[in-house]
N, C-alpha and C positions, 0 to 999 in steps of 0.2 A: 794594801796598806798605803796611808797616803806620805808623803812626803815630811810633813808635819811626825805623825807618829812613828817615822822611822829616827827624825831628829830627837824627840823627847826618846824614846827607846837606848839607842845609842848616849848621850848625855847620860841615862840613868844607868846604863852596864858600863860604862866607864869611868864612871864617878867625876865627872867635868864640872867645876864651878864655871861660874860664866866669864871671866875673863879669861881660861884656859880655852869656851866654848867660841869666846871673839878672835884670840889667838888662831884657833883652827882655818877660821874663814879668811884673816887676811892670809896666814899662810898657802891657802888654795887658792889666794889671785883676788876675793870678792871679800873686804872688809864688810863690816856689821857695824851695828850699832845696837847698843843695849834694847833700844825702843826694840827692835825689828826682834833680836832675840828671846825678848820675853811676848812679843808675839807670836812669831814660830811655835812656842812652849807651850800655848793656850791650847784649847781644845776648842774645835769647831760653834760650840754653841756658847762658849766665852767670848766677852765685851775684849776686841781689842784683839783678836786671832788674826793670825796674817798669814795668807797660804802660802808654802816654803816649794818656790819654785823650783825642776829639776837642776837648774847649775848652780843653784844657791847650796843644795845637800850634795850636786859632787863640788864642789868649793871644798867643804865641811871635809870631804872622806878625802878629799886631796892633800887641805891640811895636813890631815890626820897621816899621810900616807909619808908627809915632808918632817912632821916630826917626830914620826917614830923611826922612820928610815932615811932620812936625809935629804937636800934636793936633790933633784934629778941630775944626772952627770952632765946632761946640756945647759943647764940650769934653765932654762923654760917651762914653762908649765904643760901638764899633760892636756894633748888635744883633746876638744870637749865631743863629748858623744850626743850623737844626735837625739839620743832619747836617753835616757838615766833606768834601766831594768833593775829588776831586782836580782839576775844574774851579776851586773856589773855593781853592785851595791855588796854582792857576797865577795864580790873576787877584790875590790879597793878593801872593804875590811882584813882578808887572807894577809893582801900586800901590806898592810899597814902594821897588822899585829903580830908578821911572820910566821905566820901558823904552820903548819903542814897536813896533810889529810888527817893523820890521826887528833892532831888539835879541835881540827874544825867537825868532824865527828863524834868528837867526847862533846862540844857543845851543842850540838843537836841532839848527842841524844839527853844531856841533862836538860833539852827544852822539853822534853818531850816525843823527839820522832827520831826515829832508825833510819837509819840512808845505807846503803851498800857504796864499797868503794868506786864500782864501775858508777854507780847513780850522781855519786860525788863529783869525777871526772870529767861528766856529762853535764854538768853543770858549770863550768869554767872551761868549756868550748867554745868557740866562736860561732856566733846564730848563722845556721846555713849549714853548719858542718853536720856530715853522716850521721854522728852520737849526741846532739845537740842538744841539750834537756834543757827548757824556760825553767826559771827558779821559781815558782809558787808563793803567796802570800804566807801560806801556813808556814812553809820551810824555812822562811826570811825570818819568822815570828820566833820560830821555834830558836833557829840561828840566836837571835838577839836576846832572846830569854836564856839561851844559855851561857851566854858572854857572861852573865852577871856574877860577880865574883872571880869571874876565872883572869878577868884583865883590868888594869887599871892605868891610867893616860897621866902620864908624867912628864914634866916638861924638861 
C-alpha cells in the first residue's frame, strides 16, 4: 500500500473533514496546506497527485496520537523512524485510538481476515525480536477496512 492510500483510507474510516485532516499534521510537527492535502487525496493517475512522503503520514498518525491521547509528557515530539512500516502504522493507530487486542481483532476480522492472538502480538514486536511478524499489505488493508464505522476523530 502506498502512503497516499493509507492517508485516503484513514481520512475515510475516521470520518475527517479537512481541516480536522490539516489539524492532524500541524499537531504531528509538519503543517499542510490545503493544496498539498487535496493532492495527497488524488490517486496516482489524477492531475495534481502528490506523493505522501513517510514523515508526512507519520506527522498525520502522530497528530492523530496527540489528539486523541494528549501530548507527550516531555512534550517533544516522537523520534522519527527511519523508515515508516506498516508494523509501525498498525501500532501508532492501537496508540491513538486505545484499542486493546480484542479491539484491534474485531477490526480485522470485520475487514475480512482472522489473526490469532499470538499472530497479533507478533506483530507489535520490535524488528529483530525472536516472535517478530512484518505486518503485510493485506493485514493493513483489512486493519483499515475495518475501522470503518467502528471509530470516529473528534476534536
Amino acid at each position: 500500500m502506498t502512503n497516499n492510500d493509507i492517508l485516503r483510507r484513514l481520512r475515510y474510516a475516521l470520518n475527517l473533514p479537512d481541516g480536522l485532516a490539516l489539524k492532524l499534521f500541524s499537531l504531528g510537527g509538519k503543517p499542510a496546506h490545503e493544496t498539498e492535502l487535496a493532492g495527497w487525496l488524488k490517486k496516482e493517475e489524477d492531475k495534481g497527485y502528490l506523493a505522501c512522503r513517510d514523515e508526512t503520514l507519520a506527522a498525520f498518525l502522530d497528530g492523530l496520537v496527540t489528539l486523541k491521547r494528549g501530548p507527550r509528557p516531555t512534550g517533544s515530539p516522537p523520534p522519527l523512524a527511519e523508515r515508516l512500516t506498516n508494523n509501525l502504522i498498525l501500532k501508532k493507530l492501537r496508540i491513538a485510538l486505545a484499542w486493546q487486542e480484542d479491539d484491534v481483532l474485531a477490526a480485522l476480522s470485520a475487514g475480512g481476515m482472522t489473526v490469532s492472538k499470538n499472530e497479533l502480538t507478533a506483530l507489535f514486536r520490535k524488528a529483530g525480536q525472536k516472535n517478530f511478524k512484518p505486518c503485510g499489505d493485506q493485514l493493513l488493508r483489512a486493519f483499515l477496512t475495518g475501522m470503518v464505522g467502528k471509530t470516529t476523530a473528534e476534536e
